[in-house]
Structure formats: C-alpha cells, structure tokens
C-alpha angles and dihedrals in degrees: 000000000000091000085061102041082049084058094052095044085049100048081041091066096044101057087050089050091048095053106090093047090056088060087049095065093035083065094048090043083061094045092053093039087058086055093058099073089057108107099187101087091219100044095046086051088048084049093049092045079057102048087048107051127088114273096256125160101262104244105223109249117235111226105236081061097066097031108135099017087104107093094007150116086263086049086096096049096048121093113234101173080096120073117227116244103206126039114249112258116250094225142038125188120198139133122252111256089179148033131196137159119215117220090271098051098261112136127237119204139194125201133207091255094053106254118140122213134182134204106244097208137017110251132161124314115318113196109198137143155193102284096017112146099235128172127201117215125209107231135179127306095012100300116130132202121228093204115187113179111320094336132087145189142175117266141183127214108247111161 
C-alpha cells in the first residue's frame, strides 16, 4: 500500500511539474498553426523556422554581413519578410584567408570576414592567392564581381 500511494505521489508531482511546459507547446501550437494559412512554400517555411526558435531579441545585421545573399545560393535561406533598413552596399573590400578548387576548376574563396564566395564559371587563368586584397562589386540583376588586381570573374555568394 505505501509503495502505491509512493507511485501516485510521485505521478502527482510529475503532472504539476509538467504544467508550464505544456503551455509551452500549447504557445508554439499556436505559432505553427498561424503559419498554416501562408500559401507561398518559402514563406510559409521561413514562417515555421520562426515559430519554432527560441523567443530571443533579433540582433540588428549589420550589411556587410548579407551582401551578396541576394540572388545567391544562401537567397533561399534568407529571410525576406523583414525589410531591410538600410540599402547593401555595392562593394566590399577584404583579403583571402582560403583557397579551394571544386572538381570542375571553379574557386572557391574564402575572405577575412567570413564570407565565402564561388566562381561561377572556369575562365581563363585566374591567378589569385592566400593574403591577396580582393573587392567584390555588386552588379545588375543580382551578379557580383570578385576583382584582384586588374583581373575579374563572376561569383556567388555560398557561405
């Protein structure tokens, strides 16, 4: 008899413990059922990844920082229900801390801020190397120039 009156204290405890994360869910329930209504596929993922992170204050972004996500690899992973305060800039200016080559000769190059860029097509020779000072420009219709001294290619945006 003391053993089942140990199980019930014990399930007692339990359930009361268990309250507040049930309201918990029941909050986020009602943050993924919003996102239901939402037609558009990425916006309605976007909406979801929202729902389901932790309430946090938003840190503002600082725009060197997205530069180049428009119009790139990243595009689908960027959230674009926000509007953006102030413009991209149309240049950036930083040194390459890494080189790679991808199985079909593109390079792949990584910049002291961390951004990671990739030639979007093989041209002709592309001399380029570790502590180069290199500047991507911001051109139409979403392409961007990596420039190193008097040469140029197309890049994306990967990382």
């Amino acid at each position: 008899m003391k053993r089942l009156h140990t199980v019930l204290a014990a399930a007692l405890v339990t359930a009361a413990l268990a309250q507040p994360a049930l309201a918990a869910d029941d909050d986020l329930a009602q943050r993924i059922a919003a996102c239901t209504s939402e037609q558009d596929a990425a916006r309605r993922l976007a909406c979801f990844d929202r729902a389901a992170a932790p309430k946090a204050a938003a840190a503002k972004v600082d725009a060197t920082h997205t530069f180049g996500v428009q119009g790139s690899e990243l595009a689908r992973n960027h959230d674009d229900d926000k509007p953006q305060a102030d413009s991209p800039p149309k240049k950036i200016s930083a040194t390459v801390t890494g080189i790679e080559k991808r199985a079909r000769g593109e390079l792949v190059v990584t910049l002291d801020n961390g951004q990671v860029w990739a030639q979007k097509e093989i041209g002709a020779y592309f001399p380029l190397k570790v502590g180069d000072p290199v500047a991507i420009l911001a051109g139409t219709l979403g392409s961007f120039r990596l420039i190193a001294g008097n040469r140029a290619t197309a890049v994306t945006r990967v990382q």
